[in-house]
N, C-alpha and C positions, 0 to 999 in steps of 0.2 A: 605410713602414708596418711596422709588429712582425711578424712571420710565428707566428701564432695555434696553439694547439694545441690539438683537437678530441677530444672523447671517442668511442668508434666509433658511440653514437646518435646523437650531432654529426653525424659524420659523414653518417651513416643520412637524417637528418633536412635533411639540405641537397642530399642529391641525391633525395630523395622533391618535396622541393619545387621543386627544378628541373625535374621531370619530371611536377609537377602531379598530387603525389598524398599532401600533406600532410595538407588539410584538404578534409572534406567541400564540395561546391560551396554557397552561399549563396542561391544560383540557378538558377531552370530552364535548361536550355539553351537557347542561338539558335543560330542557323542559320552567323552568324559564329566562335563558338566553337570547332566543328569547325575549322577551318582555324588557329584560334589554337593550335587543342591540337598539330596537326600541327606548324607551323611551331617551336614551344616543344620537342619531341621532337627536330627534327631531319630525322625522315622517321618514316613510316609501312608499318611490314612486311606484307608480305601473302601470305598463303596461302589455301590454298581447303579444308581440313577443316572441316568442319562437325558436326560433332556435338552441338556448344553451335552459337553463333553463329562465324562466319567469322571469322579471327583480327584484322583491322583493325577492324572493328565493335565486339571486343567491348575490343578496347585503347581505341578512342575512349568504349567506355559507362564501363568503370574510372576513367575523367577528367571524363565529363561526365554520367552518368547518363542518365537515360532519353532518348530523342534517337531522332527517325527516321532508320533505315537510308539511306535515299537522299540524306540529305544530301550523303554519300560520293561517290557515282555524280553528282550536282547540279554537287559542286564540281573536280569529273574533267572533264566536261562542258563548265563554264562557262570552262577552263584557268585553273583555279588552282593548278590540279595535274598534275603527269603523271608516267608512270613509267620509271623507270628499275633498272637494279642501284647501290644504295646501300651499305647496311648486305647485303641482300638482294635480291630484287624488293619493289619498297617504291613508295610516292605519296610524291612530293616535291615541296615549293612550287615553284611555278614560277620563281619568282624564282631559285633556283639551279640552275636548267637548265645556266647555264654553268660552275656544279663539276662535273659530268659528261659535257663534250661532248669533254675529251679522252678519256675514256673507250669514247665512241664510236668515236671518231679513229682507235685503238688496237687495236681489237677483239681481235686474236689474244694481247693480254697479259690475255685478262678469262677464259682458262681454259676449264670446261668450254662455260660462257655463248656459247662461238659456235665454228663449227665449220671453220675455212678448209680443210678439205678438202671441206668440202660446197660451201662457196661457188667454189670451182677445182673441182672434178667436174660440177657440177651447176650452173654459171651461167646456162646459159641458160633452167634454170627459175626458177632465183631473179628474170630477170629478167623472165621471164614474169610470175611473182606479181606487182610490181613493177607492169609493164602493165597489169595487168590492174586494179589499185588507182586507177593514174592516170587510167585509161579510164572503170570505175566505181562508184569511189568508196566511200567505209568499207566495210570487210569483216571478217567473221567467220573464225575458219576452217572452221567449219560448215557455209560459203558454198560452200566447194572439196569435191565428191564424191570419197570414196575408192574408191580406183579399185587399189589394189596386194594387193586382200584379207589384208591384215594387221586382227586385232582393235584399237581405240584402246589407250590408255594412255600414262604418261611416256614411257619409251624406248622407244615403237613408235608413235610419230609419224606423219600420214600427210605425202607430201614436203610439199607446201604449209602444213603449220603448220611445219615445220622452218625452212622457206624465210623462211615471217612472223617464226620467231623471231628468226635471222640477220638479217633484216631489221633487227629490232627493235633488235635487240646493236648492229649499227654507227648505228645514227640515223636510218637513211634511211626508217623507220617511226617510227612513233609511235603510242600507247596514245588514238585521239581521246575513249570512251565506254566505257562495262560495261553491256552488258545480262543480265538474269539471273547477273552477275558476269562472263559472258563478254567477252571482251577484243573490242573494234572495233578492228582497226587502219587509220593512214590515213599521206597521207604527209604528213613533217615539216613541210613547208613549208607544209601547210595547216590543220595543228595548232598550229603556232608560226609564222603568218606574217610574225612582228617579229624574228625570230631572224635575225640574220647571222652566220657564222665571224668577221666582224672586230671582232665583238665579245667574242671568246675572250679571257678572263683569261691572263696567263702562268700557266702550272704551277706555277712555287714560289708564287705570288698564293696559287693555287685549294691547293698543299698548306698554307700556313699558314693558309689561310681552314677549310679542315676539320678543321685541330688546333683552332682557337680553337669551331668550332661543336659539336664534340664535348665538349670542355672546358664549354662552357656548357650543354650540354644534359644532362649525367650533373651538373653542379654541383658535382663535386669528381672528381677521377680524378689517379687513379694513372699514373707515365710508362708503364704497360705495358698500361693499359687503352686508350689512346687509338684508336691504330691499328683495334682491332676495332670502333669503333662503325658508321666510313660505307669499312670495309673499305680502307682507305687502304693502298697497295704502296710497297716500299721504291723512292727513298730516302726515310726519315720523318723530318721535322724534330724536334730535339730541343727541346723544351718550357721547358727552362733556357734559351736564347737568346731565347723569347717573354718567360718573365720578367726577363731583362735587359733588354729592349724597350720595360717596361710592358704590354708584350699580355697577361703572367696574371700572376694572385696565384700565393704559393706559401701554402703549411703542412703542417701534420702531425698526423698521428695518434694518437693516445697508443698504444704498443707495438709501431707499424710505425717501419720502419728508412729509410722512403723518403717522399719527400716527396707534397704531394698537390696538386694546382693549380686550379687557381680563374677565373672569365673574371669579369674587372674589373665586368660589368655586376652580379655577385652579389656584391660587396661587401657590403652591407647584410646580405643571406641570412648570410654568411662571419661578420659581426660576432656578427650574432642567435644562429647556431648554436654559437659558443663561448660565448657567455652563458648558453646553454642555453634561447635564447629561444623556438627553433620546437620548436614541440609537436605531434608526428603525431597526428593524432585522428582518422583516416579508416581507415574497413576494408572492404575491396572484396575483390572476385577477380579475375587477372589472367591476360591468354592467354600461353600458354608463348612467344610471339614478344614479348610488352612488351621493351620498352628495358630494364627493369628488372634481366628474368631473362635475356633471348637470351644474354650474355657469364656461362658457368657459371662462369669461373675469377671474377670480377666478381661475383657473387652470392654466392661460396663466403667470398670475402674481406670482402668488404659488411656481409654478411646471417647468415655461416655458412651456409648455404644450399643445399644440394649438389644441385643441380637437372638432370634431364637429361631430353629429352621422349622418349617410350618408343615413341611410337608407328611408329619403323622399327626396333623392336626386335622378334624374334621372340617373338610372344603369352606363353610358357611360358616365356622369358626377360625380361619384363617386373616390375618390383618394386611399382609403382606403380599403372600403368594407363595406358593408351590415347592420352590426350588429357590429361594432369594436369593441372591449372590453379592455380600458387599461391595462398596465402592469402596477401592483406596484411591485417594487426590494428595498429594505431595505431606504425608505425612500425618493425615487427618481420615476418618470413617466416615466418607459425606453421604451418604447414601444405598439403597439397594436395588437392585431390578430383578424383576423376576424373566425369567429369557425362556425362550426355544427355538431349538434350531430348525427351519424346514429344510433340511437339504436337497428334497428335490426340486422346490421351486427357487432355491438360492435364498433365502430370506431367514434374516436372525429376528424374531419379533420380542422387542422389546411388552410381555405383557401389562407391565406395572414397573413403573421407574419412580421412589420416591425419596427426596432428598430429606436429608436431617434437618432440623430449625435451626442449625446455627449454619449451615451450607451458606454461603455468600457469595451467590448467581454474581458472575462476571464474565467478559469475552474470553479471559483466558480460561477459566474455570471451564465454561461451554466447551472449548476448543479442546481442554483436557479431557474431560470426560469424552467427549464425541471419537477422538483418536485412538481411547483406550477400550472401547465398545466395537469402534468399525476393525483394529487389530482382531480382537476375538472372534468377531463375526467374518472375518476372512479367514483365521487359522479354522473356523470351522466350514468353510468352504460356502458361505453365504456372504455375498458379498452385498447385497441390499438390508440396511436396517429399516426395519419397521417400526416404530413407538405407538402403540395400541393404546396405552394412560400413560401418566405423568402426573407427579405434585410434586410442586405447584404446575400447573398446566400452561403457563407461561412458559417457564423452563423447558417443559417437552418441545413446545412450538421451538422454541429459539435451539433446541439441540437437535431436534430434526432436521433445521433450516440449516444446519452446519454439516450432519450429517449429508444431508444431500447435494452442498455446494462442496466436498470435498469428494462425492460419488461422481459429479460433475465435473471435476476437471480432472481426477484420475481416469474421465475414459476421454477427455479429450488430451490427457498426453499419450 
């Protein structure tokens, strides 16, 4: 096959649509979907800020529009999912439980994520937790009274969630449910009671199976992107040998010096997008953990896009805002807003909305964005937007003035 050469919307446009965020859906969401959208991703990041919606919710609403919340927790539940450190702490199909059971195996190469001086100091609590799981049954760590008078927080843990997390990191736990997003832990073997070790993939299996599942879920990537998706440690397989293989396309970029690769299943995509065939038509908002943005250097190169989430930045050192959440517009990164939901007064207030310098203010572009802002602020049950700043401040005026002439006649129909 010819090795194709791609303009950088090409490009743009073949990894929006690998990652299911081409073209507006055609369709309501089912209940099956979510788990489509996941699986298509590669995994699902998760975090617990909230000040919009929770960051896995609102990655799955940017792909599938309106869609009830517990589907998430449904398909946790039902094991079609469970978690693990992926990309991050993330929901992963089940089905690839066993690209990360070395990982377990390993624990003390996974860094901060597990502590074996807790686990050598302190076994015999670890194996108390443990007992106490096996005895009775899913647990919280809510469930365990703190007893050390230390305040909660991340790094002031009480022992028994430490213990759960360790747990957690070597395998011997498992994520069974989320209640109020709360973690249920239980143990593996009755989370996964079809799981044997002797069903473990060899390593080099599981590392080329992660280069290939990477590769097909960014739908174009660069040799130096790969590694960051599902955090893969050296040694890393080099990608010219999969294309000697057959396992990936190659091509290029028009003005990059290095090539870009491709998983055989998106062929079709590959051809389309140098014909100039896929055409972005979708504008959503996206949480600062998407696939999309999580890889800054990957965004910067992508997108131009210089994206960095501000919120463990100190307040007066912030450039942006809080929680920023990019803008996608029909194929392009025009901007970010920083949001919050009031839900008791029905009100999404935009605190900080500011576009890119190359954004080119237009009535459709207004109309885009305004549409893709008052959806969110509806799925989060505020139906009034508010624009508190704007840059350029012209733009705010004229997307306010649309926001509110579309608030206007949806309550006069």
């Amino acid at each position: 096959m010819t090795e194709l050469i791609l303009s950088l919307p090409a490009a743009r446009a073949l990894h929006l649509a690998a990652q299911g965020l081409l073209q507006p859906r055609r369709r309501k969401a089912r209940q099956p979907d979510l788990l489509a959208a996941i699986r298509q991703m590669g995994v699902l990041q998760i975090d617990t800020i909230h000040v919009v919606a929770r960051s896995p919710y609102l990655v799955l609403w940017s792909r599938l529009g309106d869609y009830p919340q517990s589907w998430l927790e449904q398909a946790l539940a039902a094991g079609e999912l469970f978690e693990y450190w992926a990309h991050e702490a993330c929901f992963v199909p089940v089905e690839d439980y066993g690209l990360y059971r070395h990982r377990m195996l390993d624990p003390e190469a996974m860094g901060w994520k597990y502590s074996a001086n807790w686990m050598k100091e302190r076994r015999a609590d670890v194996e108390a937790v443990l007992e106490h799981i096996r005895i009775n049954g899913p647990t919280r760590s809510s469930d365990f009274e703190r007893t050390d008078g230390q305040a909660g927080g991340w790094w002031s843990w009480k022992p028994e969630k430490r213990s759960l997390e360790v747990l957690f990191t070597t395998g011997a736990l498992m994520i069974a449910a989320r209640h109020n997003f709360q973690r249920i832990y239980d143990l593996a073997e009755r989370v996964l009671p079809h799981w044997d070790d002797s069903q473990l993939p060899p390593l080099e299996a599981v590392r080329r199976e992660l280069v290939l599942k990477a590769v097909k879920a960014m739908g174009c990537a660069r040799g130096a992107w790969i590694s960051d998706y599902f955090r893969t440690r050296p040694p890393r397989l080099d990608p010219e040998e999969l294309v000697e293989q057959g396992a990936l396309l190659r091509a290029w970029v028009e003005d990059w010096d290095d090539p870009i690769y491709i998983h055989p299943d998106h062929a079709q995509l590959l051809e389309d997008a140098a014909a100039g065939a896929l055409a972005p038509t979708l504008t959503t908002i996206l949480s600062p953990f998407d696939p999309v943005v999580w890889d800054r250097r990957r965004a910067l190169e992508l997108f131009n896009f210089d994206y960095r989430l501000e919120c463990y930045t100190p307040a007066d050192k912030r450039k942006y805002g809080y929680f920023t959440l990019p803008i996608l517009r029909r194929g392009a990164l025009v901007g970010r807003v920083d949001a919050k939901a009031h839900r008791r007064e029905g009100v999404f207030e935009l605190k900080s909305l500011v576009l890119e310098p190359s954004a080119r203010v237009s009535e459709r572009f207004t109309r885009d964005i305004a549409g893709a802002l008052q959806r969110l602020a509806d799925w989060h049950a505020c139906p009034r937007v508010q624009i508190t700043q704007a840059m350029p401040a012209d733009f705010g005026r004229q997307l306010q003035a649309a926001l509110d002439a579309a608030a206007s006649q949806q309550e006069a129909a």
